[in-house]
C-alpha positions as CSV (number, residue, x, y, z in Angstrom):
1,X,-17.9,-14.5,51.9
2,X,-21.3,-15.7,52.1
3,X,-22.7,-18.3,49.4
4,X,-26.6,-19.4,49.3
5,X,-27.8,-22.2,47.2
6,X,-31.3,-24.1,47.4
7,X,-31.8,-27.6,47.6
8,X,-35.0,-28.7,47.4
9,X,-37.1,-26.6,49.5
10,X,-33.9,-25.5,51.4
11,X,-31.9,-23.0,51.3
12,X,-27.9,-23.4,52.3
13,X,-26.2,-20.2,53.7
14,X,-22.6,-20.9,53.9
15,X,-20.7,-18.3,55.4
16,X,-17.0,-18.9,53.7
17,X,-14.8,-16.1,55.0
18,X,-12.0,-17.7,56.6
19,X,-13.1,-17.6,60.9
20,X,-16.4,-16.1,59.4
21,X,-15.2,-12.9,62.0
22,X,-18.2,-10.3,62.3
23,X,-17.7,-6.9,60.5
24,X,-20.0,-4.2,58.3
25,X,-19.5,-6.3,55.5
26,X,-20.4,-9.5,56.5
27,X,-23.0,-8.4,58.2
28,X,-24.3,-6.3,54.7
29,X,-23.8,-9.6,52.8
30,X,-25.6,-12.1,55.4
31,X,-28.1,-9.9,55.1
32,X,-28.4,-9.3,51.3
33,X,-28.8,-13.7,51.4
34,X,-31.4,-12.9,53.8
35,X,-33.3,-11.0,51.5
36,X,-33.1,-13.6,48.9
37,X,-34.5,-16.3,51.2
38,X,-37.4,-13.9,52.5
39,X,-38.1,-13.0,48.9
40,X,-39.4,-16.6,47.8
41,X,-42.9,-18.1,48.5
42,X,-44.2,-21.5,49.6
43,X,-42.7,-24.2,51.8
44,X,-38.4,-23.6,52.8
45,X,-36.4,-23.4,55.2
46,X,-32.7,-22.2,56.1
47,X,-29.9,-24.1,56.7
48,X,-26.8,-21.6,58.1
49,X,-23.1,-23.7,58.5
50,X,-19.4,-22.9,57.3
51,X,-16.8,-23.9,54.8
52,X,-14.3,-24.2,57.4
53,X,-14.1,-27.1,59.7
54,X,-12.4,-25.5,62.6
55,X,-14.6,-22.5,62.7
56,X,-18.5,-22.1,62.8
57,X,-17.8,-18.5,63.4
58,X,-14.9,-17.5,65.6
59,X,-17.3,-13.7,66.6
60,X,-16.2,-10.3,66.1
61,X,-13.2,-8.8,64.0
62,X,-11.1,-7.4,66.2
63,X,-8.3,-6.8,64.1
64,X,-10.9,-5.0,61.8
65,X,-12.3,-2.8,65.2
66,X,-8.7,-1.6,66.2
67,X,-7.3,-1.2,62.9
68,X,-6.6,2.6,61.1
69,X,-8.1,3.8,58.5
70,X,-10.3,2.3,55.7
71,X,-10.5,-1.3,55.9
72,X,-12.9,-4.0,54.0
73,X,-14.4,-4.5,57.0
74,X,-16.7,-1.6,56.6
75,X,-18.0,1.6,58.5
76,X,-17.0,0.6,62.1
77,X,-20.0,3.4,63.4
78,X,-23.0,1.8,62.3
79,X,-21.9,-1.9,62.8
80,X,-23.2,-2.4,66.6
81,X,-26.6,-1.6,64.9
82,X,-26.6,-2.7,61.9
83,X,-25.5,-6.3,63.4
84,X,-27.8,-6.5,66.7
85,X,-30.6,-5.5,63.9
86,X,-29.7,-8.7,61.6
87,X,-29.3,-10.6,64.7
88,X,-33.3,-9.9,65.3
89,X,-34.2,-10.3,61.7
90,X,-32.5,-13.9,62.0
91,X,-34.5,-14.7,65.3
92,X,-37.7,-13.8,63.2
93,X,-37.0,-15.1,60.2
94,X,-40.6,-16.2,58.6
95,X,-39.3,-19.8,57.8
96,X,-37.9,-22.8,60.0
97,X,-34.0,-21.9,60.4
98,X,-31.7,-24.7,61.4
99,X,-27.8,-23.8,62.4
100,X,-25.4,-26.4,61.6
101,X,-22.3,-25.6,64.3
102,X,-19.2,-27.5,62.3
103,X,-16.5,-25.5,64.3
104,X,-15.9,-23.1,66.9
105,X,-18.9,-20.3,67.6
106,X,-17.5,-17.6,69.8
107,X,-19.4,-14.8,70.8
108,X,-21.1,-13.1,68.1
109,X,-21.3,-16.7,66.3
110,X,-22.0,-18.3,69.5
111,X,-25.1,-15.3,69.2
112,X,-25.9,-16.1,65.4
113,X,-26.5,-19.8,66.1
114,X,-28.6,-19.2,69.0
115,X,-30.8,-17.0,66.3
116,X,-31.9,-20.2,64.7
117,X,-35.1,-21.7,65.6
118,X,-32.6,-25.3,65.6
119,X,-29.2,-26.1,66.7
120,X,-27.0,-29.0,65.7
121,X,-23.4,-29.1,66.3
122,X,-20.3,-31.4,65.4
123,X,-19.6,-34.2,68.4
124,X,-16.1,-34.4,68.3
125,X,-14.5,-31.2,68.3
126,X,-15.4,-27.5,68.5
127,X,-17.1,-25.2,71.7
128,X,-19.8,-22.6,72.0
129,X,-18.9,-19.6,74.2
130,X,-19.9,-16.3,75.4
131,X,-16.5,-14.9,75.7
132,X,-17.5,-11.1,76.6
133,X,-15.8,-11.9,79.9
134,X,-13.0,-12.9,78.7
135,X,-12.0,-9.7,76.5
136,X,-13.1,-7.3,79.1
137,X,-16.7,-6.6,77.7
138,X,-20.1,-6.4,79.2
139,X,-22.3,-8.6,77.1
140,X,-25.3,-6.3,76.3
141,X,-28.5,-6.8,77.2
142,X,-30.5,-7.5,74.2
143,X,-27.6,-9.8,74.1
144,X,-27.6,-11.4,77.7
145,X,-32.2,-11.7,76.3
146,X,-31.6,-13.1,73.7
147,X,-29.2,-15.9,75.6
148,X,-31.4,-16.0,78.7
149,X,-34.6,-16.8,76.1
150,X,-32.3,-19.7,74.0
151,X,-30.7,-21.0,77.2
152,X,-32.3,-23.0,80.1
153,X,-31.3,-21.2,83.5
154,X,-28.8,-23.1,84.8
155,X,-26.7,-23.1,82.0
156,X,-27.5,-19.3,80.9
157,X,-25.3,-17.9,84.1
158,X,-22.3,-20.4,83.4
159,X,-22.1,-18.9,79.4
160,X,-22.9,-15.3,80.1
161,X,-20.9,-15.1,83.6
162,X,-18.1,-17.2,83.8
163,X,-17.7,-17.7,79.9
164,X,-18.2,-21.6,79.6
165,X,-17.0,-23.3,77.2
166,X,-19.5,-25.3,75.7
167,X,-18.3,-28.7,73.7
168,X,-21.1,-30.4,71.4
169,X,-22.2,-33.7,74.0
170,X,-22.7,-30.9,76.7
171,X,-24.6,-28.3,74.9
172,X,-26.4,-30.7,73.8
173,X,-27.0,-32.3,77.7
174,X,-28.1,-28.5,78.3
175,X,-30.1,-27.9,75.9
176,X,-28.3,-25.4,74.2
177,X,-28.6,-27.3,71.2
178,X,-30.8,-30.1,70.2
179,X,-28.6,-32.7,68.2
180,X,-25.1,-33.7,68.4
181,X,-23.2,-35.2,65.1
182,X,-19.8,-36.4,64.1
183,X,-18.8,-34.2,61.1
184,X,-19.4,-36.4,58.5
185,X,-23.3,-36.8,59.1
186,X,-23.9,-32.9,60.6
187,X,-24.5,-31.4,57.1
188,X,-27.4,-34.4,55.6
189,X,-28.5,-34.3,58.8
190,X,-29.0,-30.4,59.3
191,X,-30.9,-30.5,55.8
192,X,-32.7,-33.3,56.6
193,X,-34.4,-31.4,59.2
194,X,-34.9,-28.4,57.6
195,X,-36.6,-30.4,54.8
196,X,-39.1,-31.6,57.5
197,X,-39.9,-28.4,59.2
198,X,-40.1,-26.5,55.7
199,X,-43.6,-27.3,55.6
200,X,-44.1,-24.7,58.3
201,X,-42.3,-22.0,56.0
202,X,-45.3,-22.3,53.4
203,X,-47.0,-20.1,55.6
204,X,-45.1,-17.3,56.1
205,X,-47.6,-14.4,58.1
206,X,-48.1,-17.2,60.8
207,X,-44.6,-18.5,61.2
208,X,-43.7,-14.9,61.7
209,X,-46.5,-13.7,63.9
210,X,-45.8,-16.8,66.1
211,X,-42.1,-16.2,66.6
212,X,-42.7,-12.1,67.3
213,X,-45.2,-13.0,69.9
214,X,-42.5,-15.1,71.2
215,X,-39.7,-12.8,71.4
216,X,-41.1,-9.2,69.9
217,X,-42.3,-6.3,71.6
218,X,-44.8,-7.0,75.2
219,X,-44.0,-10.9,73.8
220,X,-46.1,-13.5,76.1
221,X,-43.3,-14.6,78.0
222,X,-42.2,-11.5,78.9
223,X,-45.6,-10.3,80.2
224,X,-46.5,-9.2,83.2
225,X,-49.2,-11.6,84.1
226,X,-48.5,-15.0,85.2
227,X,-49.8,-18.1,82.6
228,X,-52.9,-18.9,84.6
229,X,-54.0,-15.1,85.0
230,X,-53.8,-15.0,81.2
231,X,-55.8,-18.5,80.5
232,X,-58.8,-17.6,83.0
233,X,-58.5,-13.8,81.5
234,X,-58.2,-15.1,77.9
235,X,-60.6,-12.0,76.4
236,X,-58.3,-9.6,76.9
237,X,-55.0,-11.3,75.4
238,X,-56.8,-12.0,71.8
């Protein structure tokens, strides 16, 4: 379901469950890899991709949300928070994170990429999308932050609103992600850049500190005061 391996000082999270569909489980075992890659010390950084070539990750299980019963999906009660909590563990991971997009990201996978500090996604085929919309769902609004922080403005209302379906070359014109590659070259190149920004990972305290004043709790782009306020008031923001 989800496979890690280290290369160098990179770690390779392969999520290998078919359309890597979002349940309790996957979310527990994501999360258990997680804990493996927070548990280590110096310079790394994270790679996240898929075994399958048509699907990055293809968002949540639906058959698993309307079926009876047990199912090896998991408790269906807790996974709303069990899964937005992951989703803000990923955001602040204390290492570079790099997300290597090799199929379809829909939804929940479309949010799980967007979680990663970098974004690189297959050329050829393959879309991001938001589809909330589309199934009759309001998109959430630690969801609809966590796209209108990731995604410039003109393109945030097109994926959250009218459910635009992204391909690689205009994502990338966007700047949803930042590097577009046939599929062939996606994976060298993902860990070629994770390679170069583990550095950053070898301090850990920082990295993490950086990224929660980004996008944690009164975070500096969120405030209430305007930048220039804040630079001729600098005292009281240290």
């Amino acid at each position: 379901m989800i496979e890690l391996t280290r290369e160098g000082n990179v770690y390779l999270l392969t999520m290998n469950d078919g359309e890597n569909r979002w349940n309790t489980t996957f979310v527990r075992e994501f999360s258990k890899a997680l804990d493996e890659v927070e548990e280590s010390t110096g310079p790394a950084a994270l790679v996240t991709t898929s075994a399958s070539e048509k699907f990055f990750s293809n968002g949540l299980d639906l058959e698993w949300l309307s079926a009876e019963g047990k199912h090896k999906g998991g408790d269906r009660k807790v996974f709303g928070d069990e899964f937005m909590t992951l989703m803000g563990r990923l955001i602040t991971l204390p290492l570079p994170s790099v997300c290597a997009i090799n199929g379809h990201a829909f939804g929940a996978g479309f949010m799980t990429a967007l979680c990663h500090d970098v974004r690189l996604m297959r050329k050829d085929r393959g879309f991001i999308c938001a589809n909330e919309v589309e199934l009759g769902m309001t998109i959430p609004d630690p969801e609809l932050a966590l796209f209108r922080h990731k995604i410039p403005m003109n393109a945030f209302f097109e994926t959250v609103q009218l459910a635009r379906r992204w391909t690689g070359p205009d994502a990338l014109d966007a700047g949803i992600v930042q590097q577009v590659e046939e599929l062939e070259h996606l994976h060298a190149a993902a860990m070629t850049k994770a390679q170069e920004l583990s550095r950053l990972g070898a301090n850990r305290d920082v990295f993490a500190r950086m990224k929660e004043h980004i996008y944690g709790e009164n975070s500096a782009i969120n405030g209430r005061h305007g930048p220039a306020y804040m630079l001729k008031n600098s005292s009281q923001f240290r």
